[in-house]
N, C-alpha and C positions, 0 to 999 in steps of 0.2 A: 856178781861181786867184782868189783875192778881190779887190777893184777898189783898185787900186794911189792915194795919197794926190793929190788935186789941190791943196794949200795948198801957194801958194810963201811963204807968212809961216813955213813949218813949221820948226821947227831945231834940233828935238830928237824922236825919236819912241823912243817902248819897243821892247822885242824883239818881232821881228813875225816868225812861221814863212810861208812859199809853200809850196804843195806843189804838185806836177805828178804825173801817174801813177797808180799802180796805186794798191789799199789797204795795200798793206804800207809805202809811203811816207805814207799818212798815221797807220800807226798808230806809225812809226819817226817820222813829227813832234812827237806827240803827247809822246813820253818827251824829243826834242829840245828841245820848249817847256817840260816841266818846270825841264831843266838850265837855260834862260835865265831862267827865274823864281827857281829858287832861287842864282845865281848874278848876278845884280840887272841881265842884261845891258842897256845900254841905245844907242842909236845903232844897232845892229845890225842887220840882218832876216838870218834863215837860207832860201836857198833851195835843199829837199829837189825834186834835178832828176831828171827821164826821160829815156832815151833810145830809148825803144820805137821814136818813129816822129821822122822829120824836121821833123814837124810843131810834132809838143814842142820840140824843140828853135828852132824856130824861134821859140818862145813866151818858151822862155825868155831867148833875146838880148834879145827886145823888152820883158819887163819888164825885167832888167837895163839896159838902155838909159834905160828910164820912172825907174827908183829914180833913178838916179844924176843924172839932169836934174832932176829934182823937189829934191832933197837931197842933194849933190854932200858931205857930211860923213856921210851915212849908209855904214857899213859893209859891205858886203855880203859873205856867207859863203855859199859853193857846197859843197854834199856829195850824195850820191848817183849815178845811172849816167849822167846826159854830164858831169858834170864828172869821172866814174871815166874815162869812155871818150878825152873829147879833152881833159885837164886845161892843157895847154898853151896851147891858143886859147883857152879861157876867164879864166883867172887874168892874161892882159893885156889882158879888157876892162876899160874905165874902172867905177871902183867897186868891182872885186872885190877884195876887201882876202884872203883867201886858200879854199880847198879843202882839207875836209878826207873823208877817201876812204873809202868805201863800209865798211871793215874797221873802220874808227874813230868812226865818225858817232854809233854809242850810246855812247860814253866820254864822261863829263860832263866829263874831265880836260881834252879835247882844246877847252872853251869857255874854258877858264881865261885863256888868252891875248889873250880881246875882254874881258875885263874892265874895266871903268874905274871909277876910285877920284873916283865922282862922292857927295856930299851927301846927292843929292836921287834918289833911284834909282825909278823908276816902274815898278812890276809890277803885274801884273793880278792881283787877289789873289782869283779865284775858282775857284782850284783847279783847272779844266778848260781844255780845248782846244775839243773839241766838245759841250761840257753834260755831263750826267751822265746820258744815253739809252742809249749805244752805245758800247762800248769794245773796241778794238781787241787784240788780243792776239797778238804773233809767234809762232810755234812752230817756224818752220824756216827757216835762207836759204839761198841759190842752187841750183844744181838741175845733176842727172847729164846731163839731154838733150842732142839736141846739132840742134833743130830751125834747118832753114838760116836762116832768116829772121831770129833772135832772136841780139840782144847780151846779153841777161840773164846767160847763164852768162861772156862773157866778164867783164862789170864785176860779178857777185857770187861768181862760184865754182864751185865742187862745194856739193852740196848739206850743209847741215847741220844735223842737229836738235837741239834744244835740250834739257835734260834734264825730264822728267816733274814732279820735282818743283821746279824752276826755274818751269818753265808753272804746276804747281798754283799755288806762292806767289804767282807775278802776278795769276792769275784770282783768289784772295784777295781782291788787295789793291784790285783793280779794284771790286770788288763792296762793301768796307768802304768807296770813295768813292764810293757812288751811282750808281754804271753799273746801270741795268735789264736789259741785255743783254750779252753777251759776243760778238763774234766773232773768230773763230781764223782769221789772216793769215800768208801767206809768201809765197815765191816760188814753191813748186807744195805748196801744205798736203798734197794728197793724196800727197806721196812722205814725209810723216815716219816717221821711226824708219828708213828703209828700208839695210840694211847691217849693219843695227845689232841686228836681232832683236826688231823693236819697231815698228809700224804704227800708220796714225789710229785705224781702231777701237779697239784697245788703247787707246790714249790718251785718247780721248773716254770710255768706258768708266771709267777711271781717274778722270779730273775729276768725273762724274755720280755717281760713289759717295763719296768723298771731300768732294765741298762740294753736301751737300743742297741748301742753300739757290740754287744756280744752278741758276731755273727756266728761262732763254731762252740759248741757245747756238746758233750761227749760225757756219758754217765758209763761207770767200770761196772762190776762183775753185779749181776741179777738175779734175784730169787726169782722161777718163773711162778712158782705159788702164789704171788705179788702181780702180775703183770696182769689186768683185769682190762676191761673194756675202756675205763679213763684213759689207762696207759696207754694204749694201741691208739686212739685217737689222738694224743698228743705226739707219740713217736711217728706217726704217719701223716700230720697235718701241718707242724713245726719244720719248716726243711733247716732251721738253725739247730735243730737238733739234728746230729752227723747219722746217718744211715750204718751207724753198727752197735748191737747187742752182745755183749756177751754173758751168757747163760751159767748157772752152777747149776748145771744138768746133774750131773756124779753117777748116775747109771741110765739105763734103758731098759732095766729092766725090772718090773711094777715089783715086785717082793723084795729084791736085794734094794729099793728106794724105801719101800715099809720097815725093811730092818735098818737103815741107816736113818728113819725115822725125816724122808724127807716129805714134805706137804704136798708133790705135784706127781702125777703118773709120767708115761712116757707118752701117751696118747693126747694129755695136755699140751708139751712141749708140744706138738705135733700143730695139734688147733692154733698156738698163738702163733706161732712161727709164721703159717697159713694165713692167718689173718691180718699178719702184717706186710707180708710179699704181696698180698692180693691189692692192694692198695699204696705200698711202696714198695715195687720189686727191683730197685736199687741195693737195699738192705742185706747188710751181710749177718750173717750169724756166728760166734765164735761160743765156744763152752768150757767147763771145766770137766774134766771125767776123771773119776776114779776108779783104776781098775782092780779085780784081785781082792774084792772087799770079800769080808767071810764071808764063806759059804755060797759063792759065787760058784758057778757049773761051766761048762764050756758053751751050753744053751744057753745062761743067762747073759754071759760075756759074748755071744752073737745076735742077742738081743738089740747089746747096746751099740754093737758095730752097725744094726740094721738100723737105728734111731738117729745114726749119723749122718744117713741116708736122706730119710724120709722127714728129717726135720733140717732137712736142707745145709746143716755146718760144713763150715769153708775155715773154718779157725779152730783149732783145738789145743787145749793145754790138759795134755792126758799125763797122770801117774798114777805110780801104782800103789796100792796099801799100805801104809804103815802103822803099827800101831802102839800107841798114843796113851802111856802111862794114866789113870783115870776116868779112862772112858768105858763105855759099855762093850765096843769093840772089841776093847784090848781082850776079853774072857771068851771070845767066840769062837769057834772052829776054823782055824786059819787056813790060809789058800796057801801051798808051797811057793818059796820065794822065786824061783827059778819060773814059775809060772806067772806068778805076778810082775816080774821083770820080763817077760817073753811078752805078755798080753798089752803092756806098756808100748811094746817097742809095735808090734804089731798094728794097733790102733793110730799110731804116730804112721808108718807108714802108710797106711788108709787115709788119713789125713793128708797126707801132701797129694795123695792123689787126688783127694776129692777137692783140696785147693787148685790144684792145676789145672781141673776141672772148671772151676769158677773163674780162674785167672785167664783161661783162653775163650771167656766167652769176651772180655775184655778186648782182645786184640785186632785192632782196626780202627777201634775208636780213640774219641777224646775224653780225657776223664779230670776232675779238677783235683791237684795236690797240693800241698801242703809242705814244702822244702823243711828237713831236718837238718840239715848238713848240705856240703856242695857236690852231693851225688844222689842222695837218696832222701826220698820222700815219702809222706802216703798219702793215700788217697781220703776222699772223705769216708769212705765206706772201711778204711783201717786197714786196706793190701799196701803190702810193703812197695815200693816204687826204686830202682834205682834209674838212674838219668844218664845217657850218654854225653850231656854237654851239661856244663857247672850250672850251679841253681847257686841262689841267694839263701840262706837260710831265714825260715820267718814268712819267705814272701810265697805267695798265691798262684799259681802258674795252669796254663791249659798244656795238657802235657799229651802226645800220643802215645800208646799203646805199639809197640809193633814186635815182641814175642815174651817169654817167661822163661826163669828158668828156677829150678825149687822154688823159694818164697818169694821172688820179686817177679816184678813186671819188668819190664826194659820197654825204654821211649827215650824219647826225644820234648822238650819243652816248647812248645807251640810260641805262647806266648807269654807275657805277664800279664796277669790279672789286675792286681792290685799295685800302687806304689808303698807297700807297707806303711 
């Protein structure tokens, strides 16, 4: 969440997006901030909510609370999954001027109503949300599962995919405003087309023949239940497709994944991972892990530190339990919080180690990045990179390697690659 205004002289500010959550909320802000730009919105902030864990949601009261003490004239607008879930008790906190619901959130129609027939309209007139690096791309929302833990399918649905040539035109249009990379976001990417006669390889396949010119394409978070023999051969044979996975593992260990009602073992994750390092061992692996789920044991929770292991992860996005009014979870034998917050932290340390790990196998060589800014970059394979000498943002660089320290690499830029 970006650091909310401390000016109390302030009494007028432009349209300003929040986003909480996953990627598909920020790539769903990104089309949100267009509509406020060309719609001149002003007074307004839109905040795109979560409601993955209680935590979010705790975040989001306390900005809510921040806006409207700060600038008690600024509007504020709620959309996404806790204002989907509890719209009631949010829409009579102080500020919220209304909620507009997860089905409507892309309709520019639905901005029309915060409009103000101001003069003096103040937009940000450079085109972007996040620069012109990395652009976001939906291909699917909500999703068939029906894992205990998880309100996503309550506040977005059944899954649905978007049409082929709806995704081409976007990826187009992304690429004619300077986006250097594409990635492909939903709520489970790896179930598109499914029903329908139509899957991700397919789809990937389809955009790689159709628009030569997208050299770097990057797919977010993965069912590995999904991840079959088609996939591995196009993730392994496509080098436009960027050398990094990241997995919604959520445990390691086979009974606490049966009771979370997830489709894949641990010994799965294990085979695909294997089978794509065997053939592209460039390939980094990143996951999501849940820790602290009921009825989780101190054995099951070293289960899944040992699957972090042995299935190779260099990226991790570990937290712990929460739980999640309407779900099956919420009724189950809870793990004490103090536990669930120690097992968090613990696994997160394991994590930098086993990155550091991977980041020093790095060191000596030449690696190709990707400029974010005029210091830091990433790599194709998705390790964070900061630069001793300024970089262009956008542009392509052959960058060396020469030590780590927590999450970056440290180098020096060889050369430039490309002239953007």
């Amino acid at each position: 969440m970006p650091d909310l205004k401390n000016d109390s002289q302030l009494t007028e500010v432009s349209s300003e997006i929040i986003t909480f959550g996953c990627r598909l909320n920020a790539c769903e802000s990104e089309i949100i901030h267009e509509f406020a730009r060309e719609l001149g919105l002003t007074n307004v902030v839109i905040i795109n909510t979560c409601a993955v864990t209680a935590e979010a949601e705790r975040k989001l009261r306390q900005a809510i609370r921040k806006l409207h003490q700060e600038n008690s004239d600024v509007k504020i607008i709620l959309t996404g999954c806790a204002s989907e879930l509890n719209p009631d008790f949010y829409i009579k906190m102080e500020g919220v001027a209304g909620i507009i619901s997860n089905r409507m959130k892309l309709s520019r129609d639905e901005y029309l109503k915060y409009v103000q027939n101001q003069p003096n309209v103040r937009t940000n007139d450079d085109g972007t949300y996040h620069g012109k690096v990395r652009g976001f791309l939906q291909i699917q929302n909500g999703c068939d599962q029906h894992c205990t833990y998880c309100v996503v399918r309550l506040v977005r649905g059944p899954n649905v995919s978007f049409s082929r040539d709806d995704i081409l035109a976007q990826a187009k249009k992304l690429l004619q405003k300077g986006y250097r990379e594409i990635v492909l976001t939903g709520v489970n990417v790896s179930s598109y087309g499914r029903g329908a006669g139509d899957s991700l390889p397919s789809l990937l396949r389809y955009l790689l023949k159709n628009i030569p010119e997208l050299r770097r394409l990057r797919l977010s978070s993965l069912d590995p239940a999904d991840l079959d023999d088609e996939f591995i051969r196009i993730i392994t044979q496509e080098e436009r497709l960027l050398p990094h996975i990241h997995e919604s593992i959520q445990s390691g260990d086979d009974l606490i994944l049966k009771r979370m009602r997830r489709r894949h073992s641990a010994a799965q994750v294990v085979e695909i991972n294997e089978k794509i390092l065997s053939q592209r061992p460039e390939m980094i692996f990143g996951a999501d892990i849940l820790v602290g789920f009921p009825t989780e044991t101190d054995a099951m929770f070293e289960n899944t530190k040992q699957l972090m292991k042995t299935a190779k992860i260099s990226l991790l996005h570990a937290f712990p339990f929460s739980s999640r009014p309407g779900t099956p979870a919420a009724s189950m034998p809870m793990v004490d919080k103090k536990i669930r917050l120690a097992r968090a932290a613990e696994l997160r340390n394991m994590s930098q180690k086993l990155l550091s790990q991977k980041m020093q196998e790095f060191i000596g060589k030449n690696v190709t990045i990707l400029a974010e800014n005029d210091y830091v970059a990433k790599t194709n394979s998705f390790l964070q990179v900061k630069s001793c000498k300024k970089l262009i943002s956008g542009r392509k660089y052959l960058f060396h390697c020469e030590s780590h320290e927590k999450k970056y690499i440290i180098g020096s830029p060889i050369e430039l690659i490309d002239e953007g």
